[in-house]
C-alpha positions as CSV (number, residue, x, y, z in Angstrom):
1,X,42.7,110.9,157.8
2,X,38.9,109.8,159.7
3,X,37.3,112.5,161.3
4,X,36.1,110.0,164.2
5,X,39.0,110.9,166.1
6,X,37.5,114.4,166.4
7,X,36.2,114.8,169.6
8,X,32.6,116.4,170.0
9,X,32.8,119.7,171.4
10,X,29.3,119.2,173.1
11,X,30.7,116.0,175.4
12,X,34.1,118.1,176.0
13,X,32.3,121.0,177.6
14,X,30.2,118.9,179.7
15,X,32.8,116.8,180.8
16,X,34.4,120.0,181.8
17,X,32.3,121.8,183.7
18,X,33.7,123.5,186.8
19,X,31.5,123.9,190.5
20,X,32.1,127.1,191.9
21,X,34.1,125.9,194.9
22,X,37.0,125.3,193.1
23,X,37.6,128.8,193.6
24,X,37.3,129.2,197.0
25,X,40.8,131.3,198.4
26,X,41.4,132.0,194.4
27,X,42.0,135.9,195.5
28,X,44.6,134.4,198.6
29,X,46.1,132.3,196.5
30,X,47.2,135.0,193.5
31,X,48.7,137.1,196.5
32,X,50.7,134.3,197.7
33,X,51.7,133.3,193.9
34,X,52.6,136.8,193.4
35,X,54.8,137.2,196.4
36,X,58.1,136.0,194.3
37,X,57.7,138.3,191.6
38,X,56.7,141.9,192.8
39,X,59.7,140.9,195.3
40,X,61.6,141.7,192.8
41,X,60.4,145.1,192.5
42,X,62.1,147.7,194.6
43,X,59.6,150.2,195.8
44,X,56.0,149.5,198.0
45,X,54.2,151.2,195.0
46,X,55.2,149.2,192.2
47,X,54.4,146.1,194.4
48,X,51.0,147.4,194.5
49,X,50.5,148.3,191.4
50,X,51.7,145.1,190.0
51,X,49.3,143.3,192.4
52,X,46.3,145.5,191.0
53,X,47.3,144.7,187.2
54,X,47.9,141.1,187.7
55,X,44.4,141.3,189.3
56,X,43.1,142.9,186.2
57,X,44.7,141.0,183.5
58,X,42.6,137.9,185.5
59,X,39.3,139.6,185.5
60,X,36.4,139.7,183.5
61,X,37.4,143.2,182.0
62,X,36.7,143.5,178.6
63,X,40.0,145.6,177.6
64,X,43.1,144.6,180.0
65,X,44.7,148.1,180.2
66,X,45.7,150.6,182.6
67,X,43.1,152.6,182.4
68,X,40.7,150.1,182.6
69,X,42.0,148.4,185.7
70,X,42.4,151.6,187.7
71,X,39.0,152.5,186.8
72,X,38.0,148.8,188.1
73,X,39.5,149.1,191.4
74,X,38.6,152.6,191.9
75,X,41.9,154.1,191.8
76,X,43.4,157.1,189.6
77,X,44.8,156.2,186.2
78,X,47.9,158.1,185.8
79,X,49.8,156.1,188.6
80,X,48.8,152.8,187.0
81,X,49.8,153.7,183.7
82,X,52.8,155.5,184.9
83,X,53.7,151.9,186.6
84,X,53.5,150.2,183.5
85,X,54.5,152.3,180.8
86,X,57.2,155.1,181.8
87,X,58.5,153.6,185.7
88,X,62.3,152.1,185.0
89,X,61.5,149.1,186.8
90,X,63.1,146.0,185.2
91,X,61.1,143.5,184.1
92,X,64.1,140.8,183.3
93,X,64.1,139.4,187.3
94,X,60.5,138.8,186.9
95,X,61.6,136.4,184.0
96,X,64.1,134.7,185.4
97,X,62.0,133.8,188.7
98,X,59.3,132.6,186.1
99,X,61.7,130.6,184.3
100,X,62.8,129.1,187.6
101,X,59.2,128.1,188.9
102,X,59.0,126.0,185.6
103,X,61.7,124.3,185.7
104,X,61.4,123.3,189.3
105,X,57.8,122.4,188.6
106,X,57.2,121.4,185.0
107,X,61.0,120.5,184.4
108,X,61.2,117.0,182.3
109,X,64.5,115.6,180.7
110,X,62.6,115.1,177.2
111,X,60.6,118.6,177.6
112,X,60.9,121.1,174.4
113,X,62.0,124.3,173.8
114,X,59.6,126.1,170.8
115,X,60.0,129.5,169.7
116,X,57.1,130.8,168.1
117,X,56.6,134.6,166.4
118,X,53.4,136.2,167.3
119,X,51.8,139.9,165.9
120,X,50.0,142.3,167.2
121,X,47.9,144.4,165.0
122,X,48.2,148.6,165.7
123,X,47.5,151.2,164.3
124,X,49.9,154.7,163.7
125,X,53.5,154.4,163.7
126,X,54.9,155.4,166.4
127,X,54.5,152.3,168.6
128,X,57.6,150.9,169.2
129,X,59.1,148.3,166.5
130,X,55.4,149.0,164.7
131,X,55.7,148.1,161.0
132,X,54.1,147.3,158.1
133,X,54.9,143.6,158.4
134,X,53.5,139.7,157.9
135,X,50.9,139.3,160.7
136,X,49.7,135.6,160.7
137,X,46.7,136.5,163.1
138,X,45.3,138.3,159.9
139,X,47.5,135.9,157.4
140,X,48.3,139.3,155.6
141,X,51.0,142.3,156.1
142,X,49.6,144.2,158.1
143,X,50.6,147.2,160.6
144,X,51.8,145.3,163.9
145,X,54.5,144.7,166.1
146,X,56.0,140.8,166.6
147,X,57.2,139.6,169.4
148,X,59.1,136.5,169.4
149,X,58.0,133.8,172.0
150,X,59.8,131.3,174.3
151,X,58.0,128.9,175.6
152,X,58.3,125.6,177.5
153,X,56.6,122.0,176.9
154,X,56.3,118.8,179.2
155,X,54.3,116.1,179.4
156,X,53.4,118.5,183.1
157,X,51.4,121.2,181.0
158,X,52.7,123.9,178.6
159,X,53.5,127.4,179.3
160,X,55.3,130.5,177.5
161,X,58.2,132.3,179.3
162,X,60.3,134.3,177.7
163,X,59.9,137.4,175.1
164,X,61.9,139.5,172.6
165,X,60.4,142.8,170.8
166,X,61.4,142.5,166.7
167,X,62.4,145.9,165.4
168,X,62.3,146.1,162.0
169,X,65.3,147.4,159.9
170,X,63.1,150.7,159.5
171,X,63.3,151.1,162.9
172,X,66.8,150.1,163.7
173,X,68.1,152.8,161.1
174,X,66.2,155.5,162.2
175,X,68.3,156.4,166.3
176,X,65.8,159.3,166.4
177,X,62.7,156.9,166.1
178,X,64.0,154.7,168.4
179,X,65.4,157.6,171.1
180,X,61.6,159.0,171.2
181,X,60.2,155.2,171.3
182,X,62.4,154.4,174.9
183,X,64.9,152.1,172.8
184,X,67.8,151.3,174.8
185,X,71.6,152.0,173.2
186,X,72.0,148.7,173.1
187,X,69.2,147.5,171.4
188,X,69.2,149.2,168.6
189,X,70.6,147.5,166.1
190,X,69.1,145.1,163.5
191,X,68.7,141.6,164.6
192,X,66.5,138.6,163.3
193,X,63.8,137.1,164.6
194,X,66.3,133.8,164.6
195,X,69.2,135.8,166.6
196,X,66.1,137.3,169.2
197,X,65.5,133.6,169.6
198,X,69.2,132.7,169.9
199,X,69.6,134.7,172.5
200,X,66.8,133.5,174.5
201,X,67.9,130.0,174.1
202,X,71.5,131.0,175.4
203,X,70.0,132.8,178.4
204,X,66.9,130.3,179.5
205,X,67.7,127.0,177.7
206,X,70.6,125.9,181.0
207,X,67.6,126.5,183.2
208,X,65.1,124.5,181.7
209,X,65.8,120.6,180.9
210,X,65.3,119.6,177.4
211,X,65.5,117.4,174.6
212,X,64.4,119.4,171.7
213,X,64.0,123.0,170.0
214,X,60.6,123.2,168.0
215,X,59.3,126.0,165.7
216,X,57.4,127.1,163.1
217,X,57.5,127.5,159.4
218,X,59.3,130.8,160.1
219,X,61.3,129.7,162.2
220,X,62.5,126.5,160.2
221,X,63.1,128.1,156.7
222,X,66.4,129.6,157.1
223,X,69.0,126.7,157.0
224,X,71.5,128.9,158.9
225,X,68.9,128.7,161.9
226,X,69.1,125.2,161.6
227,X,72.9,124.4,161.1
228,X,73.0,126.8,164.3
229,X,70.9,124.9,166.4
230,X,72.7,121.5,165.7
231,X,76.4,123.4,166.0
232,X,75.4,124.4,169.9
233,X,74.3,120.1,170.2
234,X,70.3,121.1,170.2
235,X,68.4,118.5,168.3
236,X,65.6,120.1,166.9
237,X,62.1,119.7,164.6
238,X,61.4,122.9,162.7
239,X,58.2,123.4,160.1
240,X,59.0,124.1,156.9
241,X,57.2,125.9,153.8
242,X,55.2,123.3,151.5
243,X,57.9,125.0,149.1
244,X,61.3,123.9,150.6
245,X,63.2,121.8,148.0
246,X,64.6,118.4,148.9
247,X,66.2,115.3,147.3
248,X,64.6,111.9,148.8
249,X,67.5,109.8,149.8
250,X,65.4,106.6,150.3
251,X,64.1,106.8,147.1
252,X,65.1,104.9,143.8
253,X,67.3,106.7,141.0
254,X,66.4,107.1,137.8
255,X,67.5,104.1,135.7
256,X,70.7,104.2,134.4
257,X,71.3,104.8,131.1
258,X,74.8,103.9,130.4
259,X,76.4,106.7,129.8
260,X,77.7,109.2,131.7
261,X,77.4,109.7,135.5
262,X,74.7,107.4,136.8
263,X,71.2,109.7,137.2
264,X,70.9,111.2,140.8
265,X,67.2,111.1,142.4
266,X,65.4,114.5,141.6
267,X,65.1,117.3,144.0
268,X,61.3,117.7,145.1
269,X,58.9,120.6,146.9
270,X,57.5,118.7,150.2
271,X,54.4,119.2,148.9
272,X,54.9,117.5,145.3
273,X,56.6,114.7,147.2
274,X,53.9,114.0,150.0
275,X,50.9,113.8,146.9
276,X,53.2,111.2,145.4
277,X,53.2,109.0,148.5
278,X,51.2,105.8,148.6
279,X,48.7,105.3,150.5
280,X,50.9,102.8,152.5
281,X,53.3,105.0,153.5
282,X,51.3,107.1,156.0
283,X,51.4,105.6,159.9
284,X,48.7,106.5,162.2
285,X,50.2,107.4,165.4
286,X,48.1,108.1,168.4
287,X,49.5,112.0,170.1
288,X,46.3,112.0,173.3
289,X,43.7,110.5,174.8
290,X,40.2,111.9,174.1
291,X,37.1,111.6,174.7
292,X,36.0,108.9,172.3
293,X,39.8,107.4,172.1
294,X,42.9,108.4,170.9
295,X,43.8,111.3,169.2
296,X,46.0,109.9,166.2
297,X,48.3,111.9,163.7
298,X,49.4,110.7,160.7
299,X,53.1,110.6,160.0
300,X,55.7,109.8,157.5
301,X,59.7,110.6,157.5
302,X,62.3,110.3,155.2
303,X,66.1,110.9,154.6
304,X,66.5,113.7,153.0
305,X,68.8,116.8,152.0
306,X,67.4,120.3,150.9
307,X,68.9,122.6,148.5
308,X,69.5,125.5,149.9
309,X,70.2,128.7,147.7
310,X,71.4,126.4,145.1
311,X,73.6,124.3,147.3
312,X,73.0,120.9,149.0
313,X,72.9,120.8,152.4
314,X,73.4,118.2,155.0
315,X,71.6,115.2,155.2
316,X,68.1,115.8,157.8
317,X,64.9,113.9,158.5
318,X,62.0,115.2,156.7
319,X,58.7,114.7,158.7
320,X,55.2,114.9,157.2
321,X,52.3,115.2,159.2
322,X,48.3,115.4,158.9
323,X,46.1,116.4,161.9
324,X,43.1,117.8,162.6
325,X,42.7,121.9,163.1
326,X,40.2,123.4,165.5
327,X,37.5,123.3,162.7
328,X,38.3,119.5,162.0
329,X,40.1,120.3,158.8
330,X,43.1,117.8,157.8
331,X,46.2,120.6,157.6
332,X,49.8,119.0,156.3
333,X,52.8,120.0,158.4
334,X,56.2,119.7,157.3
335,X,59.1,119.5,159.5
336,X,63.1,119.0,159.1
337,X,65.1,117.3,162.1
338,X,68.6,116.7,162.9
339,X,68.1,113.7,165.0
340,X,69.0,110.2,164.4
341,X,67.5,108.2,161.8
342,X,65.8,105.6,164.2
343,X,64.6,107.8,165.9
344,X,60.8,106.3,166.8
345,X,57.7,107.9,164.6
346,X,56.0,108.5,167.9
347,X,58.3,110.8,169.3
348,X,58.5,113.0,166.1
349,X,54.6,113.4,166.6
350,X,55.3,114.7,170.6
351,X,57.2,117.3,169.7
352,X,55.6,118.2,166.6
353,X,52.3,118.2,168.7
354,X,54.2,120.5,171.2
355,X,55.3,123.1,169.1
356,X,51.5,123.9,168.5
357,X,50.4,123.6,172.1
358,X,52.9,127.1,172.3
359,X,50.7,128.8,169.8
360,X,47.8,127.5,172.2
361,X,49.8,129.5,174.9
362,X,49.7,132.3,173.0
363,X,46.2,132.5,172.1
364,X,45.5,132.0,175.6
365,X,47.0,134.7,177.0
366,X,46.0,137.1,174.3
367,X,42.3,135.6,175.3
368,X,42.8,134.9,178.9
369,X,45.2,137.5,180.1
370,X,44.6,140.6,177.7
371,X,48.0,140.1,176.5
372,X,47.0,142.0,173.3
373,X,44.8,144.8,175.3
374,X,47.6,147.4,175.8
375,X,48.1,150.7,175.0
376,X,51.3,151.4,175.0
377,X,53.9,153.2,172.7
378,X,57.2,153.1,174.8
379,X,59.6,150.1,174.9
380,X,59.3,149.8,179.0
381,X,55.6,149.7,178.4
382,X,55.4,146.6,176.0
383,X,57.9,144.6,177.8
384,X,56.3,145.5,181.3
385,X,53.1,144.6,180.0
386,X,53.8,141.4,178.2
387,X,55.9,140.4,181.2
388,X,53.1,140.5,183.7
389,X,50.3,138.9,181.1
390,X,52.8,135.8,180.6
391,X,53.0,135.5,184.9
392,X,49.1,136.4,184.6
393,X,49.0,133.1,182.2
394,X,51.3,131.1,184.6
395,X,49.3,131.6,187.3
396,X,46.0,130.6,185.5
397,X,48.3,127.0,184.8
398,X,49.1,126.9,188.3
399,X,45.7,127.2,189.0
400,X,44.7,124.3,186.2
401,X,46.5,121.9,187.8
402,X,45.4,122.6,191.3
403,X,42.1,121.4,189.3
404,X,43.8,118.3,188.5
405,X,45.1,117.2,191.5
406,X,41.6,117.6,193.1
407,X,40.3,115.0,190.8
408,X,39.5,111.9,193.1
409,X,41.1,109.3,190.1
410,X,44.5,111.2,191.4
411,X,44.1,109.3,194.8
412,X,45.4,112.2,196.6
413,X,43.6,114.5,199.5
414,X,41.3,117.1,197.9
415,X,42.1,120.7,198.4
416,X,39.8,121.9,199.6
417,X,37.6,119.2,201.1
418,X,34.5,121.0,200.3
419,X,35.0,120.6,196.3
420,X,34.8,116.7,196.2
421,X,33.1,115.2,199.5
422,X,32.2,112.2,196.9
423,X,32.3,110.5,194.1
424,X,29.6,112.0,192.5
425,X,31.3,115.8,192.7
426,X,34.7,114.7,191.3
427,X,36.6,117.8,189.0
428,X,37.9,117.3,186.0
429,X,39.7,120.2,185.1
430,X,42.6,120.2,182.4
431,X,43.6,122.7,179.7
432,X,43.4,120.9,176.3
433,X,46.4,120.3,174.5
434,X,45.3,120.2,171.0
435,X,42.0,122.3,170.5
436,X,42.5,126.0,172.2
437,X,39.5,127.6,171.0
438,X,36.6,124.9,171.7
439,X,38.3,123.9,175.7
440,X,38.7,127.4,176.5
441,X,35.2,126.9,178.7
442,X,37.1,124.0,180.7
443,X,39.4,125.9,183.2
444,X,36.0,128.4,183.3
445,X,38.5,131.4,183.5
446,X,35.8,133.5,183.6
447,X,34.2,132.8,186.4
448,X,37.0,132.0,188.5
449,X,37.8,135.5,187.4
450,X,34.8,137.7,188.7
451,X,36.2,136.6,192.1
452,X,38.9,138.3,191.6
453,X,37.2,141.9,191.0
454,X,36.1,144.3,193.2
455,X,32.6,146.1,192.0
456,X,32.6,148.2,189.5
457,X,32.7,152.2,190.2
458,X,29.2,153.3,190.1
């Protein structure tokens, strides 16, 4: 693959700087966007409370907790942290208006459905669902917890919204453990990452339209996952391990020797297979617009079957894929799909490209939103927290494409007037799709942020 469709981080943050007045109201316009959700909460106190932490996951704190926020705003610590890790409030309606307000307003009939694991690194072990488990932040086992992520992809903007706590067998077998940890009855018992995510797709997939389930190599390797997925009608395009084990349908057999059953074509690992490819057989297919041009992947597919535990399973699309990482590195992807064999090169490469715009999400928030700042140990306490970091999140996307619309190439009436009185002031102000780390200057979080704070206690 070139490396000219790069696109130079110095022209990217230029093009992307922010003026000032594009946060004029921000502080009005959180209270407003918060109305829905701390609706939903019963008591006067715990709408307050959630007002003052979603202000505090937005501003320039350097650790997002409880303590930390109070401290910001000048308030005691022990009814902030009561709020969010001991008070029985239930953080599920705040979901499901969350889940509404992206359907309504990102909602597309080709949109995608990814699921995506992510860990957070602790220390101790009495956390809850804290194990000595694969953290792919550190690309090691490591002590964490993993939640497993919903989240929700258009050609609108991208955005996670739904959550599920992993408890690890260790924890599911020990009641006590998960008694002292706040684990409800009916929680504790052992489910995989793969049945957390069925569930959410049971609950939130009716509410949000959608073509496609994506995933990641995790999610992908079982084949029970996948024959799942296509027995409930989903189509879906789930990475694989470089390991996986399939039998290229398209290819020629072996020549036949006469005797005996004519040869069948070999079963191959992805990755043997894609070095044997041609150099012909790759198509460059553009997945954005940048700076410089398109932003092309390059992309193969093939019939296919795996072998599975020893046995053959049904016939699947196997899709290849170099792009470019964040450091301009070409990384291979491999996916499986149920869908139709015709289906067009291009649109394996839009979802493909939209499963990693979820780990984007994720990245964000954990920057952004302090999604990985708690400190918590109870189960209320991770779910309340995680709950108002991925509204936290939302808001900052509502916020992006406020930016967007204020761009005068939108031929729509700036809001407000004062950001673009002409042609020379016009915004541009998008999150990027593909590069998280380098465009995380563009929506200039930060300094929307400080807007949001009061003065520190002196």
């Amino acid at each position: 693959m070139e490396r000219r469709f790069g696109e130079p981080r110095g022209e990217v943050r230029t093009d992307c700087k922010v003026p000032p007045a594009v946060f004029n109201g921000m502080t009005e316009r959180l209270v407003k966007f918060a109305a829905p959700f701390v609706e939903r909460l019963c008591r006067p106190e715990q709408r307050e409370h959630a007002h003052r932490y979603l202000q505090g996951l937005l501003s320039d704190l350097q650790q997002k907790n409880a303590e930390r926020i109070a401290y910001r705003y000048d308030e005691d610590r022990l009814g902030l942290q009561n709020f969010i890790g001991t008070s029985p409030w239930d953080h599920r309606p705040l979901l499901d208006e969350l889940v509404c307000q992206v359907g309504r307003q990102l909602g597309k009939p080709n949109g995608v459905l990814v699921f995506d694991p992510s860990a957070f690194a602790k220390k101790g072990k009495h956390s809850v669902g804290v194990a000595r488990q694969w953290c792919g932040r550190l690309g090691k086992k490591e002590n964490c917890q993993v939640g497993v992520f919903l989240g929700y992809v258009s050609e609108e903007e991208h955005v996670l919204l739904d959550t599920r706590l992993y408890l690890p067998e260790e924890w599911t077998k020990d009641r006590a453990r998960c008694k002292a940890a706040g684990v409800p009855r009916e929680e504790m018992r052992m489910r995989t990452r793969h049945e957390l995510a069925l569930e959410m797709l049971e609950a939130k997939g009716p509410l949000l339209p959608h073509a496609w389930i994506a995933g990641d190599d995790e999610m992908g390797r079982p084949a029970w996952f996948r024959r799942e997925l296509a027995g409930r009608g989903e189509r879906y395009l789930l990475a694989v391990p470089s390991n996986t084990t399939v039998r290229d349908l398209e290819a020629d057999p072996p020549a036949y020797g006469g005797r005996g059953q004519p040869p069948k074509r070999p079963f191959q690992q992805v990755r043997k297979w894609c070095e044997s490819l041609p150099a012909g057989a790759w198509t460059s297919v553009p997945v954005r617009e940048g700076a410089k041009g398109p932003i092309e992947v390059e992309i193969v597919q093939r019939r296919v079957v795996a072998k599975i535990e020893g046995k053959v399973g049904p016939e699947e699309t196997l899709v290849v894929i170099h792009r470019l990482d964040e450091e301009q590195n070409v990384q291979t992807d491999y996916y499986l799909s149920n869908a139709p064999p015709d289906t067009p090169l291009a649109e394996f490469a839009r979802v493909a490209n939209a499963e990693h715009r979820i780990e984007e999400c994720i990245k964000r928030a954990k920057s952004e939103a302090g999604m990985a700042q708690y400190q918590v140990r109870h189960w209320l306490g991770w779910h309340h927290h995680i709950t108002l970091c991925l509204i936290a999140t939302w808001f900052l996307v509502c916020e992006t494409r406020r930016g967007k619309k204020m761009d005068a190439s939108d031929h729509r009436s700036p809001s407000p007037p004062e950001v673009c009185p002409d042609s020379s002031r016009r915004v541009r102000l998008r999150h990027a799709p593909a590069y998280p780390a380098r465009m995380r200057a563009l929506v200039g979080t930060q300094q929307a942020c400080r807007r949001l704070s009061s003065p520190r206690r002196t």
